[in-house]
Residue frames relative to the residue before (quaternion, step in Angstrom):
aa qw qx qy qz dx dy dz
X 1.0000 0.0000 0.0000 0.0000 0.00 0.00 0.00
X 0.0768 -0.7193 0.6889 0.0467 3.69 -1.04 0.84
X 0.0874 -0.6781 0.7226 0.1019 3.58 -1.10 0.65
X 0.2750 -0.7378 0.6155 0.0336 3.40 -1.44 0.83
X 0.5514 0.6031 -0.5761 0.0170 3.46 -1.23 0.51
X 0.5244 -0.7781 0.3408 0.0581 2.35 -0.96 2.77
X 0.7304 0.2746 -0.0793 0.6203 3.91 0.89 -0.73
X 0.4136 -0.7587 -0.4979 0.0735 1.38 0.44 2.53
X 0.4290 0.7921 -0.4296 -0.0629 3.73 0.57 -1.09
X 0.7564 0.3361 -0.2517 0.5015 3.76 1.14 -0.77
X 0.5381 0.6263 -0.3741 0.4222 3.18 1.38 0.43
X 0.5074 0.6852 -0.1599 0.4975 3.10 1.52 -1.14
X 0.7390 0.2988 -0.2982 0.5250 3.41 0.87 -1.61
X 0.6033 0.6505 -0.3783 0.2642 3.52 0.33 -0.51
X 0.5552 0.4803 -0.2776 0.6197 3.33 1.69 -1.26
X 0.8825 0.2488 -0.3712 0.1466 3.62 0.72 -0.15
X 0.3867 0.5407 -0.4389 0.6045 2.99 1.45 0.18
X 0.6603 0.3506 -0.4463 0.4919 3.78 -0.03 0.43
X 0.4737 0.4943 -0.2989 0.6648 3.92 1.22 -0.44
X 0.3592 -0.7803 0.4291 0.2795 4.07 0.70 0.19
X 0.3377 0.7683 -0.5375 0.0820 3.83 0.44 1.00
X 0.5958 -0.6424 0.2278 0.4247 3.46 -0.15 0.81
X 0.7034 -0.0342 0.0242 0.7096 3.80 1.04 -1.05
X 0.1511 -0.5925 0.7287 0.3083 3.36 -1.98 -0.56
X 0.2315 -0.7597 0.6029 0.0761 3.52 -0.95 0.85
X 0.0794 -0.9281 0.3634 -0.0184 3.16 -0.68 1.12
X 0.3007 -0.8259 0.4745 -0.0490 3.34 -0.62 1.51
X 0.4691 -0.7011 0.4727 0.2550 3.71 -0.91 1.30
X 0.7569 0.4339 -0.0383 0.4873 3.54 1.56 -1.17
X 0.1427 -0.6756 0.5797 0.4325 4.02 -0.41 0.04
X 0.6130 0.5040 -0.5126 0.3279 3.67 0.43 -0.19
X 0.0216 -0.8762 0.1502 -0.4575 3.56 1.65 0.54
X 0.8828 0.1804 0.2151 0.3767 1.81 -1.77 -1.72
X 0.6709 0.5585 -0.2435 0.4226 3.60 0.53 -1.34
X 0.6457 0.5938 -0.2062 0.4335 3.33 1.00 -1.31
X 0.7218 0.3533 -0.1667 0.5714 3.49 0.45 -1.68
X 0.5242 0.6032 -0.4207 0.4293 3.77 0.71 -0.14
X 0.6473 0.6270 -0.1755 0.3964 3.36 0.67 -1.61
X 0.8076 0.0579 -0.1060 0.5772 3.39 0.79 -1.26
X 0.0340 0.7876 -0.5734 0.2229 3.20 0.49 1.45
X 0.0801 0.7308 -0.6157 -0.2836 3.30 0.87 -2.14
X 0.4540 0.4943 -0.6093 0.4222 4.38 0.46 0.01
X 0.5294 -0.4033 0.6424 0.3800 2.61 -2.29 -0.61
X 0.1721 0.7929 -0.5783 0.0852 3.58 0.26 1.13
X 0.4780 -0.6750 0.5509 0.1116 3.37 -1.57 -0.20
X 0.0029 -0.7535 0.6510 -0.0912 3.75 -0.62 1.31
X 0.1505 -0.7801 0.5503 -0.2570 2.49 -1.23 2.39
X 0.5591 0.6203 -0.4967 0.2367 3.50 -0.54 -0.10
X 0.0770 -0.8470 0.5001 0.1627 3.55 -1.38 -1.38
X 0.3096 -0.7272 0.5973 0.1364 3.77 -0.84 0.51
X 0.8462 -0.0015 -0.1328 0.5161 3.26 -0.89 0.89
X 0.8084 -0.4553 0.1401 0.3458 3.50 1.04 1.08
X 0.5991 0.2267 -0.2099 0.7387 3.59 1.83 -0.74
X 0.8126 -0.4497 0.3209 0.1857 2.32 -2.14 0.47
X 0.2599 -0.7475 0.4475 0.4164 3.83 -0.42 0.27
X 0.7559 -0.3969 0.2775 0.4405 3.59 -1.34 0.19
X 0.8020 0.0573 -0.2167 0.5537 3.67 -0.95 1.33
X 0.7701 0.4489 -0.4190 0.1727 3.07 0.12 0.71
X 0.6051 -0.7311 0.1034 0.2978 2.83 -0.64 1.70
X 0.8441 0.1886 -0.1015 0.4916 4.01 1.87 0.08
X 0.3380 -0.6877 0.5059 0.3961 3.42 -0.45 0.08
X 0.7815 -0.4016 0.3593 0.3144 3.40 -1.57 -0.78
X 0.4780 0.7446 -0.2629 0.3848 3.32 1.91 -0.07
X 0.1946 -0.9125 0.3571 0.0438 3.43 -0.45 1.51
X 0.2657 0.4871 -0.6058 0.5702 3.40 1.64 0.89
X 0.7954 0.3597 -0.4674 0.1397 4.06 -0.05 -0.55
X 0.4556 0.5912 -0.5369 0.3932 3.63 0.78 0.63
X 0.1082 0.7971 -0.5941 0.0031 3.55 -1.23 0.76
X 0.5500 -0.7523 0.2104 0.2953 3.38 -0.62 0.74
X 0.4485 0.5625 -0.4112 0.5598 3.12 1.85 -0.68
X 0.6664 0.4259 -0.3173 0.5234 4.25 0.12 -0.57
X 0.8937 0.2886 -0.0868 0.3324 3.90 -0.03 -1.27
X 0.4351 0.7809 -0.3753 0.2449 3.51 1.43 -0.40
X 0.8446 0.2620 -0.0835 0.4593 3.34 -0.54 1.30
X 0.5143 0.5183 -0.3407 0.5922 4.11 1.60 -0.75
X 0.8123 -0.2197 0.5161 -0.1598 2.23 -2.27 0.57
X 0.2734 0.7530 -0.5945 0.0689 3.47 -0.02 0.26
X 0.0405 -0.6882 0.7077 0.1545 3.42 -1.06 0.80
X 0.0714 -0.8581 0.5073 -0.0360 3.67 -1.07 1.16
X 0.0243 -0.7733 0.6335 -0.0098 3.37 -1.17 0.67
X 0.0534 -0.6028 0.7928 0.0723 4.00 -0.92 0.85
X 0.5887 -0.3802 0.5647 0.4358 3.23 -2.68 -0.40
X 0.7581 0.5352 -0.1321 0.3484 3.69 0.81 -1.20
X 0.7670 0.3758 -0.1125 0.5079 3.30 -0.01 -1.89
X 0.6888 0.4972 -0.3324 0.4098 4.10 0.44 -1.11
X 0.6709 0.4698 -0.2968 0.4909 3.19 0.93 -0.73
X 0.5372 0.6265 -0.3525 0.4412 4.04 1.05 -0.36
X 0.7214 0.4827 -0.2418 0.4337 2.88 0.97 -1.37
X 0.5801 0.5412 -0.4076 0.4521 3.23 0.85 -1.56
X 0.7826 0.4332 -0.2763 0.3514 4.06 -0.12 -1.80
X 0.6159 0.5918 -0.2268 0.4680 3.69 1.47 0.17
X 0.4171 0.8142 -0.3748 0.1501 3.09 1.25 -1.08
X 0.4934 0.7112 -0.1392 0.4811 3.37 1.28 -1.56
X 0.5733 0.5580 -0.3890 0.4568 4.10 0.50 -0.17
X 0.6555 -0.5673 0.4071 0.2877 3.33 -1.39 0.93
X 0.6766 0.0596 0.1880 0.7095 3.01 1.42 -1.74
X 0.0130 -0.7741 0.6328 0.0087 3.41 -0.92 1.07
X 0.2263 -0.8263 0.5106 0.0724 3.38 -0.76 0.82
X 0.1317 -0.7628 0.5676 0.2805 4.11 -0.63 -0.33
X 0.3193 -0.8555 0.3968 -0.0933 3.26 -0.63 1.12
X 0.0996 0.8454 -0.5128 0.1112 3.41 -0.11 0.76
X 0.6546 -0.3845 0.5719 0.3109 3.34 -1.34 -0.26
X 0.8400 0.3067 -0.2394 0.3781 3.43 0.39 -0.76
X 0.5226 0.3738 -0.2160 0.7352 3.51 1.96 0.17
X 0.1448 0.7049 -0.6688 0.1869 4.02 0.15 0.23
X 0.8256 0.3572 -0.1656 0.4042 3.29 -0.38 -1.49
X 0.5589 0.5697 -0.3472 0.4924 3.86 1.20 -0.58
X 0.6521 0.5475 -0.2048 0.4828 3.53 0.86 -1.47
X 0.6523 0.5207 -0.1910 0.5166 3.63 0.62 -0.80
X 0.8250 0.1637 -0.3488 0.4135 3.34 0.61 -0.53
X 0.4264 0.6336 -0.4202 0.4901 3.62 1.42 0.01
X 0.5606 0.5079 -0.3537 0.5501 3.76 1.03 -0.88
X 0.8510 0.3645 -0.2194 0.3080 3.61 0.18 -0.85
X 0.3133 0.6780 -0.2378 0.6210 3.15 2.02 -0.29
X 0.8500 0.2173 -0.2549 0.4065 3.51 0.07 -0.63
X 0.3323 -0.8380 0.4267 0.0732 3.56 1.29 0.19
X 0.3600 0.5980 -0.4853 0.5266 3.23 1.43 1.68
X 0.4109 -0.5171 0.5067 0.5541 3.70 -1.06 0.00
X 0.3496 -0.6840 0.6193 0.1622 2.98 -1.97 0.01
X 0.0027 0.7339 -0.6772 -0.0530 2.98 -1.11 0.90
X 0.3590 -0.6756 0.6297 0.1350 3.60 -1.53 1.18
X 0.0397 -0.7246 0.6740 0.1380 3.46 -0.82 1.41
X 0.2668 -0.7838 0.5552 0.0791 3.83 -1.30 1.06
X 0.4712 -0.6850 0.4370 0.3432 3.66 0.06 1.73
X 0.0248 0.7478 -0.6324 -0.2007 3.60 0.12 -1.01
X 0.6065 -0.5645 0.3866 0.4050 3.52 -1.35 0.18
X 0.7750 -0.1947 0.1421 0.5841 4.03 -0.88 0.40
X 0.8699 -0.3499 0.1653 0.3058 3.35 0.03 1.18
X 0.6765 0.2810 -0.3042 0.6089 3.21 1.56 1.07
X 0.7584 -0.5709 0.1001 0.2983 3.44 -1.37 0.81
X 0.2272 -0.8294 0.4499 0.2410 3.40 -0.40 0.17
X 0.2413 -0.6920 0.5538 0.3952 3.96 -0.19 0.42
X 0.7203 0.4611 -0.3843 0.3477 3.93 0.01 -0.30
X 0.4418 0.5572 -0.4364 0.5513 3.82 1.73 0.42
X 0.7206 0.5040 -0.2901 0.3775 3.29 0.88 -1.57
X 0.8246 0.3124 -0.2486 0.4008 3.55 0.72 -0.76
X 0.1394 0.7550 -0.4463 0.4597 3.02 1.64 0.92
X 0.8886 0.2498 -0.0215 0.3841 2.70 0.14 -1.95
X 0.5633 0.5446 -0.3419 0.5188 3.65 1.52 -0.22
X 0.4750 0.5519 -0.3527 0.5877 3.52 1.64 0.02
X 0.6554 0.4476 -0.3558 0.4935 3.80 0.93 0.07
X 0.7598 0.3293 -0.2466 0.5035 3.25 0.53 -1.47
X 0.6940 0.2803 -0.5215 0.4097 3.86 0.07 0.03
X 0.4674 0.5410 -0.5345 0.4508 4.06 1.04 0.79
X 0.5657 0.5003 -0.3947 0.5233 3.55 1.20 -0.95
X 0.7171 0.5827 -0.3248 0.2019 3.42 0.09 -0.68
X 0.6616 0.4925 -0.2576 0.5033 3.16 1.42 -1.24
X 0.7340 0.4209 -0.1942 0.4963 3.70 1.43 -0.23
X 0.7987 0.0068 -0.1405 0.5850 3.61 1.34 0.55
X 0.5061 -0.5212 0.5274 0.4407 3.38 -1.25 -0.16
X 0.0545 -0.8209 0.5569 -0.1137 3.95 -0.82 1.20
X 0.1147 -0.8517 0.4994 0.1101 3.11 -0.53 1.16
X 0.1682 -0.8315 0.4992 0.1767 3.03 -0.69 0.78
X 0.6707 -0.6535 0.3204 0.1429 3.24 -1.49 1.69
X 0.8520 0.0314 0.1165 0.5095 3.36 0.59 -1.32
X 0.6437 -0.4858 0.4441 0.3905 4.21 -1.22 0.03
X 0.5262 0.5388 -0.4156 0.5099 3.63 1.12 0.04
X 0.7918 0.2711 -0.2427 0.4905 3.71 0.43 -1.08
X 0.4467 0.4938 -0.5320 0.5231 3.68 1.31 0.61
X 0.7015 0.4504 -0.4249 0.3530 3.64 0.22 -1.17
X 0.6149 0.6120 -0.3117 0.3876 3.57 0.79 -1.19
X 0.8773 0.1736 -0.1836 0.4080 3.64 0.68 -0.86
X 0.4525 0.5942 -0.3787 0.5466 3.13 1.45 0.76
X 0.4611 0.5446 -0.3660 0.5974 3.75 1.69 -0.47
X 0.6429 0.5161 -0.3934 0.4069 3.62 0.56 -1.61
X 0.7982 0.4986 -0.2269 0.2505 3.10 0.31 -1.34
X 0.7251 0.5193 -0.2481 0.3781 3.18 1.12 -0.96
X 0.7666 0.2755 -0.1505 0.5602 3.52 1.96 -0.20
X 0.5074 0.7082 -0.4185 0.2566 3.30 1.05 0.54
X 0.4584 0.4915 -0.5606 0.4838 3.44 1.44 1.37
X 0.8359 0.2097 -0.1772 0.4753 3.36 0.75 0.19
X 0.1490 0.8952 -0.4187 -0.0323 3.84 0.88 0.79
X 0.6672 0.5538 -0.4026 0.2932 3.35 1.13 0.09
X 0.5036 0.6254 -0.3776 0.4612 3.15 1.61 -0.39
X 0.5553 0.7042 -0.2515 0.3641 3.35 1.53 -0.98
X 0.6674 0.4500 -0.1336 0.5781 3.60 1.28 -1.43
X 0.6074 0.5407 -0.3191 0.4867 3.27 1.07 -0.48
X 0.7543 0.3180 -0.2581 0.5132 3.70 0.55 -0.36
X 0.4086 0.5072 -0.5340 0.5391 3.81 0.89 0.30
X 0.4204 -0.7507 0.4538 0.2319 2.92 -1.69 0.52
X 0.4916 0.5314 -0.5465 0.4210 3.11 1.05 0.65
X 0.5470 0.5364 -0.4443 0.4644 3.62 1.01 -0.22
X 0.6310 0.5122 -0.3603 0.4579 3.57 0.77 -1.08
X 0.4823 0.5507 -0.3854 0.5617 4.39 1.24 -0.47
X 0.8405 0.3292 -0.2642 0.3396 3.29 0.15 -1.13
X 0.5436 0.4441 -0.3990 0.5900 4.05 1.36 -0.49
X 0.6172 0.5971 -0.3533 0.3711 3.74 0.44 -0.12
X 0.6430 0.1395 -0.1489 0.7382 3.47 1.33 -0.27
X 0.7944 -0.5490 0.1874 0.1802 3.70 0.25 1.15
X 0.7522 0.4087 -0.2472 0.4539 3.23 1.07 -0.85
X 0.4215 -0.7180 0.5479 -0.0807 3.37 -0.22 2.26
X 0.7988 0.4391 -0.1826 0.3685 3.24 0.39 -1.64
X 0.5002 0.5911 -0.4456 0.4493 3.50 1.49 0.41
X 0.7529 0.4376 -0.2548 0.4203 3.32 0.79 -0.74
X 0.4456 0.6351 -0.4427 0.4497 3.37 1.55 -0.50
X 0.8788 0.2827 -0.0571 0.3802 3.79 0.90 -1.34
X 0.4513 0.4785 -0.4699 0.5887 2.98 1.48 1.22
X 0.6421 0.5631 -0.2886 0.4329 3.67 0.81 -0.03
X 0.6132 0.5543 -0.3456 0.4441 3.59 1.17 -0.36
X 0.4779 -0.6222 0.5853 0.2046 3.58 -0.37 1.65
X 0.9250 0.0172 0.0506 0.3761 3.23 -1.93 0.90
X 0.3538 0.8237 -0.4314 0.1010 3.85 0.96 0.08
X 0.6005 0.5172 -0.0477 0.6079 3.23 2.11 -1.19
X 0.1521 -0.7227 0.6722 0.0528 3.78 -0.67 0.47
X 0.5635 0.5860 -0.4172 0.4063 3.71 1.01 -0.05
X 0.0603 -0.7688 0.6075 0.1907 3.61 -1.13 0.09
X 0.6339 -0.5796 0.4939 0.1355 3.39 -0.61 0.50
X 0.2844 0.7660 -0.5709 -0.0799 3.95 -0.08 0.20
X 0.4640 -0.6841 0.4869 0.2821 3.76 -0.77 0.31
X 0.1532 0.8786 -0.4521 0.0150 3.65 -0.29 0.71
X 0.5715 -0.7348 0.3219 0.1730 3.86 -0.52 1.06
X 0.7032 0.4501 -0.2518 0.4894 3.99 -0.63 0.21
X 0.3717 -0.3961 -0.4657 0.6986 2.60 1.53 1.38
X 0.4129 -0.6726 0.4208 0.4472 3.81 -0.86 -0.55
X 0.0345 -0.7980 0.5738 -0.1812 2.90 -0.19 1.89
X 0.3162 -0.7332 0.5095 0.3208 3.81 -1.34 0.28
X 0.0672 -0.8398 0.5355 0.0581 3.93 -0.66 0.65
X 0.6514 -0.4206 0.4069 0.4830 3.95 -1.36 0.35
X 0.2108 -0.6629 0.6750 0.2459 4.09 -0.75 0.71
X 0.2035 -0.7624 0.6137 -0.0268 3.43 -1.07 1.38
C-alpha cells in the first residue's frame, strides 16, 4: 500500500528523510504532536500545519525545501498535517505502508513491486474530498509499475489517475498549480513548495511507515 499527499505531507517526508532525519513520527492531532514532542527531552523537531502554515510553536511548517542536512541530520521529527497525517494514521493497519509522492514515483513502484503484494493507493485528499495532486501522485506510480510489469488495473479510479498522469506529465507543476490545493498553497506565498513537489523521480528514497511508536523511516 502507498498513500499519497502530494501538497505537501509525503512530499515533505520524503524531502526529509532524504535531508537525513532519522524518523518522522506521526500524529492525527498538532495538540499531539506538540504533546509527545514536549516530553520528548531530545533535540527533536515539530513540524506540520493547518491551513497550510505552521501552527503556533512549532518549530516548521509542511514545506519540503525546509529540511537540510547540515540543520536536520539525524532528529527526530515529531509531525502533524490536516490531510496526509491523518492517511497515514487511518492506514497504519497495512502489511506494508509506503509514502508516496511525485518526487519518489519510480522508487515507490519498485519497492511496491518488490514486495509482491497487491496494491492499493490510498489518496489523502483534502478534508474529506478528492484531491487531483493525490491522484496524480498515485497515477505517477502506476504508469512506473507499468513500464516494469504487466498491471492490472482494478477499478476507473486507478485509470483516471494514470491517464491524468499521463495527460500532464510534460508539465506537472503547472498541473499542481491549478488544483486547489495548489491554488491554498500560492495563496499564502510559498510557490517554492509546489515548484518541489512537481519534480518527477527527484528522490530515490521511499518512505516506509512503521508502528511502536508510528513513526515514518528510509525503507532499506
Amino acid at each position: 500500500m502507498a498513500v499519497f499527499d502530494v501538497l505537501r505531507a509525503t512530499t515533505t517526508i520524503t524531502a526529509a528523510l532524504a535531508a537525513g532525519v532519522g524518523e518522522i513520527r506521526i500524529f492525527d492531532t498538532i495538540e499531539a504532536a506538540a504533546g509527545a514532542a514536549s516530553g520528548h527531552g531530545g533535540d527533536c523537531i515539530l513540524a506540520g500545519e493547518r491551513n497550510c502554515l505552521p501552527p503556533a510553536g512549532f518549530d516548521l511548517g509542511n514545506s519540503p525545501g525546509a529540511f537540510k542536512a547540515e540543520l536536520h541530520r539525524g532528529r527526530i521529527v515529531f509531525m502533524s498535517t490536516t490531510n496526509g497525517a491523518r492517511a497515514i494514521v487511518a492506514a497504519e493497519s497495512a502489511a506494508l505502508l509506503l509514502t508516496g509522492a511525485l518526487v519518489n514515483a519510480s522508487a515507490v513502484a519498485a519497492r511496491l513491486m518488490a514486495a509482491k503484494l497487491d496494491i492499493t493507493m490510498v489518496c489523502a485528499g483534502t478534508d474529506g474530498e478528492p484531491a487531483m495532486e493525490d491522484l496524480l501522485g498515485a497515477g505517477a506510480v502506476i504508469d512506473a509499475l507499468r513500464t516494469r510489469s504487466n498491471v492490472t488495473l482494478e477499478n476507473d479510479v486507478a485509470r483516471i489517475a494514470l491517464h491524468l498522469f499521463q495527460s500532464v506529465r510534460s508539465n506537472l507543476r503547472l498541473a499542481l498549480a491549478d488544483t486547489t490545493g495548489g491554488q491554498n498553497i500560492l495563496a499564502v506565498g510559498l510557490d517554492a513548495d509546489i515548484d518541489f513537489a512537481a519534480r518527477l523521480d527527484a528522490i530515490p528514497i521511499v518512505g516506509q511507515v512503521e508502528r511502536g511508536p508510528l513513526r515514518v523511516v528510509i525503507d532499506r
